[in-house]
C-alpha positions as CSV (number, residue, x, y, z in Angstrom):
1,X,-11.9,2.3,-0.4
2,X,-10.4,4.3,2.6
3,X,-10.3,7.9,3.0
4,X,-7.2,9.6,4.4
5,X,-6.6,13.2,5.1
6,X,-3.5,13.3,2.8
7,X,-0.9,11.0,1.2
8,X,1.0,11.7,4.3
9,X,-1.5,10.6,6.4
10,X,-1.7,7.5,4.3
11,X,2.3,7.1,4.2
12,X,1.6,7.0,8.3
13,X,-0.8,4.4,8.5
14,X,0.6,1.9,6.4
15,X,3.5,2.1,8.4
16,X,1.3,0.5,11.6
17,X,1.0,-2.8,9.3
18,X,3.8,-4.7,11.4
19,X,6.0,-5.3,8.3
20,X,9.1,-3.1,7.7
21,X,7.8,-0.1,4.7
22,X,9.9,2.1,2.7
23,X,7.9,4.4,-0.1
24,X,9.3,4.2,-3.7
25,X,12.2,2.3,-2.8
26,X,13.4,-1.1,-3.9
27,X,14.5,-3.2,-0.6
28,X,17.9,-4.9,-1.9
29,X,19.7,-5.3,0.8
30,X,17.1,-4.9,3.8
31,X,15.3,-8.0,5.4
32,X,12.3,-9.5,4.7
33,X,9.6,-9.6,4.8
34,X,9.6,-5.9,3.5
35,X,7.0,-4.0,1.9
36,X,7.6,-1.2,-0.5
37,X,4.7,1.1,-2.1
38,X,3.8,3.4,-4.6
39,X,1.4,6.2,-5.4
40,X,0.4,5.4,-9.4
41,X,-2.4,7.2,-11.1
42,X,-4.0,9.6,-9.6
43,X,-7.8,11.8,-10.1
44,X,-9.0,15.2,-8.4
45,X,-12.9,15.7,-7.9
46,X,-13.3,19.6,-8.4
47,X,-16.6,21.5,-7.8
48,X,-16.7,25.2,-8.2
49,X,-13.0,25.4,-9.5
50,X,-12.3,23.8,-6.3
51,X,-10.4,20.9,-5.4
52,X,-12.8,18.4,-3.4
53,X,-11.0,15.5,-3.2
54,X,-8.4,13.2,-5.0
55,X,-7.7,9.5,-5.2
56,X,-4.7,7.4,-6.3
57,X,-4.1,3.8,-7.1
58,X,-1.6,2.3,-4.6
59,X,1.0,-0.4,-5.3
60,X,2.3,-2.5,-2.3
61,X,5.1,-5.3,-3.1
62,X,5.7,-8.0,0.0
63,X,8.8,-9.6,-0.5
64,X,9.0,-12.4,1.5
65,X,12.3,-14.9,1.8
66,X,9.8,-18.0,1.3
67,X,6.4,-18.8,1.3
68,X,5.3,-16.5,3.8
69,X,1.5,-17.0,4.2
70,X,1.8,-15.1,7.9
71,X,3.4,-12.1,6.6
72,X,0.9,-11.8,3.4
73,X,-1.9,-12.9,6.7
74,X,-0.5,-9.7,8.4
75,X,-0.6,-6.8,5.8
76,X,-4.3,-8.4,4.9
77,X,-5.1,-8.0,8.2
78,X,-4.2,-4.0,8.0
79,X,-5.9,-3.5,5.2
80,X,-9.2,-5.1,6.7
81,X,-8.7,-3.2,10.0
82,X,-8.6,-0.1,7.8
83,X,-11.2,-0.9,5.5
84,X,-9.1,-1.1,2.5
85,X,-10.4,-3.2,-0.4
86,X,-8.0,-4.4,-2.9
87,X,-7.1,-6.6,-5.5
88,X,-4.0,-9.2,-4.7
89,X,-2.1,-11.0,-7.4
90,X,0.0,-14.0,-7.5
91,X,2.8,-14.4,-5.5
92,X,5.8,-14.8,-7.9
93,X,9.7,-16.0,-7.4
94,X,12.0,-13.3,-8.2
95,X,15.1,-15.7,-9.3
96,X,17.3,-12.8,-9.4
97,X,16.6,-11.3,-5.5
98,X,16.0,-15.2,-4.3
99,X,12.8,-13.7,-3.1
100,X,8.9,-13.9,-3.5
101,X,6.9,-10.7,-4.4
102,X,3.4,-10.3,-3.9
103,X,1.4,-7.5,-5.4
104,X,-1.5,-5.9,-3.7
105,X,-2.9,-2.9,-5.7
106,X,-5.9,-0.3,-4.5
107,X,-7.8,2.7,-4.5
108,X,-7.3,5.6,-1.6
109,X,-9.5,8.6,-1.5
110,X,-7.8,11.9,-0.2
111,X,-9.8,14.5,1.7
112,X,-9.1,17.2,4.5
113,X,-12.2,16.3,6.2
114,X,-11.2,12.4,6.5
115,X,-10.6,13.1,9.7
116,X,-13.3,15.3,11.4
């Protein structure tokens, strides 16, 4: 699990991966391959009444226009570069969008001090 000074600071990086990224947002009518996330559940670490840090589960969907192996190769890259495990589930035709989806979900640790 990687830290990150903030969800900004995450929304940033993941932009870096070398595949087209849009937060939140479904890609009909962009190109692919495309990657859209998602902040899910998240948990805050207090001590003293004070916030230490939080985490959240992140969900990443690559759509890909076929069997895109170098695209999926790509985004796994990123994540190994910045030390990101996660957990990636089949790839799946989406009949209605004539387009795969592949799910990649993971953990993020927020914390000011990521970064010092």
């Amino acid at each position: 699990m990687n830290c990150f000074s903030s969800f900004e600071d995450f929304c940033t990086e993941i932009k870096q991966c070398g595949i087209p990224v849009a937060e939140a947002e479904y890609a009909k009518g962009k190109s692919a391959p495309n990657i859209t996330f998602f902040r899910g559940e998240e948990q805050t670490i207090y001590a003293n009444s004070e916030p230490v840090f939080s985490s959240a589960r992140i969900v990443v969907e690559l759509y890909t226009e076929k069997t895109d192996n170098i695209s999926e190769n790509k985004f796994e890259e990123w994540l190994e570069i910045v030390e990101i495990t996660y957990q990636k589930n089949s790839r799946t035709w989406i009949s209605s969008e004539k387009w795969y989806q592949t799910i990649y979900e993971f953990w993020v640790i927020f914390d000011g001090s990521c970064n010092d």
